[in-house]
N, CA, C and O of each residue as an XYZ file, in Angstrom:
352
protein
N       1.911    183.269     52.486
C       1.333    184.459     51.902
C       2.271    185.643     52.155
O       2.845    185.811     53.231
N       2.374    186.345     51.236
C       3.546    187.702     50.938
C       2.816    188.715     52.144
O       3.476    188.874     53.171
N       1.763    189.254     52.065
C       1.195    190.217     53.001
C       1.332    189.504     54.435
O       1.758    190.261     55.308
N       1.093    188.384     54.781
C       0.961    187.624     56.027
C       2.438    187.760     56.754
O       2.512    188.266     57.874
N       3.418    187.360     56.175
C       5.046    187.452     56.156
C       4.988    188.735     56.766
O       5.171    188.816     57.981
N       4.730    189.877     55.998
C       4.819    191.289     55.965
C       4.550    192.333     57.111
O       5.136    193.328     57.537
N       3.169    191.517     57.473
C       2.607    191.788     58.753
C       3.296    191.171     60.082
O       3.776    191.770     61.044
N       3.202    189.932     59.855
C       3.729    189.655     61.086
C       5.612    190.023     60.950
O       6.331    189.848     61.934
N       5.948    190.323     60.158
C       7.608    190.883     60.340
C       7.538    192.246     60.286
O       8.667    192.733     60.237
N       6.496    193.204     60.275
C       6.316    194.275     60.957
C       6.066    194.413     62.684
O       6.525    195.247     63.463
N       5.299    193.437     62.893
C       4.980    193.220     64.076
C       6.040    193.104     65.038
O       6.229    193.686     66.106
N       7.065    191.718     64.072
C       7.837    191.896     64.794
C       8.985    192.994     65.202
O       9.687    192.963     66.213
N       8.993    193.812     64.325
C       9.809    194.876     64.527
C       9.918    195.892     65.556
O      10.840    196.373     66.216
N       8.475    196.081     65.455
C       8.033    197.294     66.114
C       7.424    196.957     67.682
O       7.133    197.735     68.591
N       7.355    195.425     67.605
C       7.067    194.630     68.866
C       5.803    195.319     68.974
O       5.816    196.098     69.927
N       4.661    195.305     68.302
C       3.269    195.658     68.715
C       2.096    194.780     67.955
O       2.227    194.507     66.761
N       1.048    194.392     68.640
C       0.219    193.530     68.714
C       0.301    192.567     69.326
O       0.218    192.423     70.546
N       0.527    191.588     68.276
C       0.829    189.658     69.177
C       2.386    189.775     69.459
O       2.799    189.154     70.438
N       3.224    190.447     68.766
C       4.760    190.357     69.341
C       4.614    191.728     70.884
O       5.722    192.186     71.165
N       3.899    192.079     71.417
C       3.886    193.518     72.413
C       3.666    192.769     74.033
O       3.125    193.503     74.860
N       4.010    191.542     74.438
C       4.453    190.730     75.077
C       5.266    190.793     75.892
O       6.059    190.147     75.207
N       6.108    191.097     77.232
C       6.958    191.051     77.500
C       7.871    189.996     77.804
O       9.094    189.979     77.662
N       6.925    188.922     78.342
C       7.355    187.760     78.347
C       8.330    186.883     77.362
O       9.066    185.910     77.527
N       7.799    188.102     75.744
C       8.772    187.342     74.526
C       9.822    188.325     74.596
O      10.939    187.950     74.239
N       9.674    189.515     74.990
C      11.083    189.968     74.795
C      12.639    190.019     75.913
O      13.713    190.617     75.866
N      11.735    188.646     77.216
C      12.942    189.016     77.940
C      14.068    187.687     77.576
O      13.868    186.808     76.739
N      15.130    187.815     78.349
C      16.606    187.312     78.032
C      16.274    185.708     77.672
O      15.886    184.853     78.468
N      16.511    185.567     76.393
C      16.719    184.442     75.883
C      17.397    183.405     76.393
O      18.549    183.366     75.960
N      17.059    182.337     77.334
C      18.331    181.446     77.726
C      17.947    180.115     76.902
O      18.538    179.121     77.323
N      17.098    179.894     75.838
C      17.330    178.985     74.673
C      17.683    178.684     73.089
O      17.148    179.354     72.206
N      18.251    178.045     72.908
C      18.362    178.741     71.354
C      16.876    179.105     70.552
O      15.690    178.774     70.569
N      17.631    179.840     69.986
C      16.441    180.906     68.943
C      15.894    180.160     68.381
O      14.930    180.826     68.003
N      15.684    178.683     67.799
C      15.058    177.696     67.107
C      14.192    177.266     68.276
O      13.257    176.668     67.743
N      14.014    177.255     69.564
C      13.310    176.833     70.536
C      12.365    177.825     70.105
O      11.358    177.636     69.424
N      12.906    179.165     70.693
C      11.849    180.640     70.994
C      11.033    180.401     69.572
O       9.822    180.585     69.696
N      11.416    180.074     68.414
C      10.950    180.651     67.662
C       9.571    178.883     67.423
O       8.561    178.913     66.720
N       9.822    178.246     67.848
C       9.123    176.772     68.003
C       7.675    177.306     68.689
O       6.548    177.006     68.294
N       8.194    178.618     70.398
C       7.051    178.503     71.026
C       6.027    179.317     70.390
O       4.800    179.412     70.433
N       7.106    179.926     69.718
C       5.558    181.305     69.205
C       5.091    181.026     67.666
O       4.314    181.714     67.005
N       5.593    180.146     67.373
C       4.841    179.292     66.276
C       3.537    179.377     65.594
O       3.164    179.482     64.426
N       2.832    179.271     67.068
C       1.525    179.082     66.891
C       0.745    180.379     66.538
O      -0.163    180.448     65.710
N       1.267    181.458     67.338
C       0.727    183.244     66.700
C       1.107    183.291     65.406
O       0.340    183.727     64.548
N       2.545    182.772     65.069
C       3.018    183.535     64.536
C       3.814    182.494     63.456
O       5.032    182.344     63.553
N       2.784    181.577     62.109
C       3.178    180.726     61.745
C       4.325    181.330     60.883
O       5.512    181.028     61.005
N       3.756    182.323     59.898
C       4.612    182.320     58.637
C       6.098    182.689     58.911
O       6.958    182.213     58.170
N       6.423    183.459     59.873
C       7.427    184.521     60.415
C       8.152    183.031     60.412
O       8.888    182.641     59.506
N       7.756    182.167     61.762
C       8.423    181.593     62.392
C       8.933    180.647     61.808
O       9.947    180.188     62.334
N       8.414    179.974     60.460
C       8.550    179.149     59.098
C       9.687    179.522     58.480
O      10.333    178.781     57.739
N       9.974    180.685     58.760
C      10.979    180.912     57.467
C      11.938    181.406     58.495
O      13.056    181.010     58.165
N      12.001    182.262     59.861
C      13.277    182.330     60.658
C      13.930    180.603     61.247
O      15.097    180.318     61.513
N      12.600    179.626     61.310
C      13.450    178.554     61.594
C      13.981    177.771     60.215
O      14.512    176.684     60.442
N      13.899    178.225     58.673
C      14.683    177.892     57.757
C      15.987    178.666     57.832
O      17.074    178.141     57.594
N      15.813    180.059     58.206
C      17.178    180.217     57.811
C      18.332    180.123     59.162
O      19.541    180.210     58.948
N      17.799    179.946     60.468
C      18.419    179.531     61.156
C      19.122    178.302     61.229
O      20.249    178.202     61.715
N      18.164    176.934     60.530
C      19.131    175.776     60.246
C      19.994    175.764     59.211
O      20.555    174.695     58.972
N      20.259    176.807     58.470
C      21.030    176.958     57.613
C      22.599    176.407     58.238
O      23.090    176.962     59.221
N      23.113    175.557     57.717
C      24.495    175.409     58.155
C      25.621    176.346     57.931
O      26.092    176.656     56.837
N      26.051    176.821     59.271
C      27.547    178.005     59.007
C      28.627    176.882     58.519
O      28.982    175.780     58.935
N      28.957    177.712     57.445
C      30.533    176.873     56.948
C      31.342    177.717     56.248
O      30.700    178.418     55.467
N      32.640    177.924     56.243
C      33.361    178.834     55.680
C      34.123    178.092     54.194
O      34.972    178.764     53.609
N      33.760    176.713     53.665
C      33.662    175.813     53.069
C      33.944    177.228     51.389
O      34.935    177.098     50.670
N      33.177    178.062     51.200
C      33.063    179.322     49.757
C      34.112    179.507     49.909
O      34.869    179.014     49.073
N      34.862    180.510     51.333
C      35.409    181.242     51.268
C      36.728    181.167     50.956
O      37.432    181.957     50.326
N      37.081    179.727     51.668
C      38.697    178.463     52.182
C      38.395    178.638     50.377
O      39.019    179.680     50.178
N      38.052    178.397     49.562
C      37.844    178.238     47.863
C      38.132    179.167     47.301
O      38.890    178.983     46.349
N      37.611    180.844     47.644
C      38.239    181.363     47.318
C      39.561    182.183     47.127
O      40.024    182.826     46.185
N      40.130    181.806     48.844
C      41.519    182.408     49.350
C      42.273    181.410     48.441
O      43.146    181.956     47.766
N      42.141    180.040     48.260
C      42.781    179.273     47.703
C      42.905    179.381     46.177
O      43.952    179.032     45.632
N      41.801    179.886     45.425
C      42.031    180.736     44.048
C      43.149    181.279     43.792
O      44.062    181.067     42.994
N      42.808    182.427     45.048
C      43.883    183.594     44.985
C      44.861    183.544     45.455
O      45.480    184.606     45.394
N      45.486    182.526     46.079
C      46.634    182.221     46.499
C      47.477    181.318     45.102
O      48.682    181.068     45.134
N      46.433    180.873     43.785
C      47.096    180.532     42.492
C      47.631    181.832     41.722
O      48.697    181.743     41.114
N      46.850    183.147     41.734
C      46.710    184.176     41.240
C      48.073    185.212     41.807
O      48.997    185.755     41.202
N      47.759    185.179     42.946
C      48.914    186.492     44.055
C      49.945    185.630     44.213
O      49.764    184.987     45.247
N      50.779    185.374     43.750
C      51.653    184.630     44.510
C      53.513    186.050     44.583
O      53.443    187.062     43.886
N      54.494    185.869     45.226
C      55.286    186.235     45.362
C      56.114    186.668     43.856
O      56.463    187.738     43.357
N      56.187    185.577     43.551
C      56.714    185.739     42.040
C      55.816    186.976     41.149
O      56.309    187.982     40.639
N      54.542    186.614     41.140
C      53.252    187.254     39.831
C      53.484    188.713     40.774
O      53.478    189.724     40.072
N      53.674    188.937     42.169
C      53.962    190.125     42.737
C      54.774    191.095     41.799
O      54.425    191.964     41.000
N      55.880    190.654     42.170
C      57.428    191.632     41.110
C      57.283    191.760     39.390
O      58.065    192.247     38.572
N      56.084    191.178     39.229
C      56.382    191.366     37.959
C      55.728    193.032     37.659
O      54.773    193.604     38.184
N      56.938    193.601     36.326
C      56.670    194.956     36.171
C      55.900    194.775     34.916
O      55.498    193.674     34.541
N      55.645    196.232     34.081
C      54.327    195.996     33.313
C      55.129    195.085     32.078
O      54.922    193.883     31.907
N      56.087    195.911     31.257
C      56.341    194.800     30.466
C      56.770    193.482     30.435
O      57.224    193.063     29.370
N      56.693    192.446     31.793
C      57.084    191.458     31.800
C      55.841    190.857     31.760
O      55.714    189.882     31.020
N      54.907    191.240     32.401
C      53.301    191.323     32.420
C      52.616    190.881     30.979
O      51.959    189.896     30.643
N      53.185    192.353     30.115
C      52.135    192.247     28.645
C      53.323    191.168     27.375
O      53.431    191.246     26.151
N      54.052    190.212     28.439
C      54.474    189.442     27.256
C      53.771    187.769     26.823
O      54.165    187.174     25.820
C-alpha cells in the first residue's frame, strides 16, 4: 500500500513512533539485510522493499560498456581531426 510505504518511511526518517527506539538506532555490527529482517515485523512494507533494493547486485558491468563505446568514438586519431576534415 502507497500510504503504508509513506508512513512508515516517514517514520523512518524522523525516527518517531515504532522507529523512536534506541536500541534500532545504535551501531550496526550486521549487515543491513539482517537489521532490516529484525524489524520486519513493525515494519513490513518499508522493510520489503529496502531488502529488494539492497539485494540488488553492484556491478559496474553498464559502465565497462560504456567507456568501451567511447573509446570507439575518442580515439587519438578522431582527436586531431580539424573541422574540415570532419565535414568530409
Amino acid at each position: 500500500n502507497e500510504n503504508q510505504i509513506l508512513e512508515e518511511f516517514a517514520e523512518y526518517v524522523e525516527k518517531i513512533n515504532r522507529f523512536s527506539a534506541s536500541y534500532l538506532w545504535s551501531p550496526i555490527k550486521e549487515k543491513l539485510c539482517n537489521w532490516w529482517n529484525l524489524v520486519k515485523a513493525r515494519y513490513p512494507v518499508l522493510s520489503d522493499m529496502a531488502l529488494k533494493l539492497l539485494s540488488i547486485p553492484v556491478t559496474s558491468a553498464a559502465s565497462e560498456r560504456n567507456w568501451s563505446a567511447f573509446s570507439f568514438i575518442h580515439t587519438k586519431l578522431r582527436n586531431h581531426l580539424l573541422n574540415p576534415q570532419v565535414e568530409k
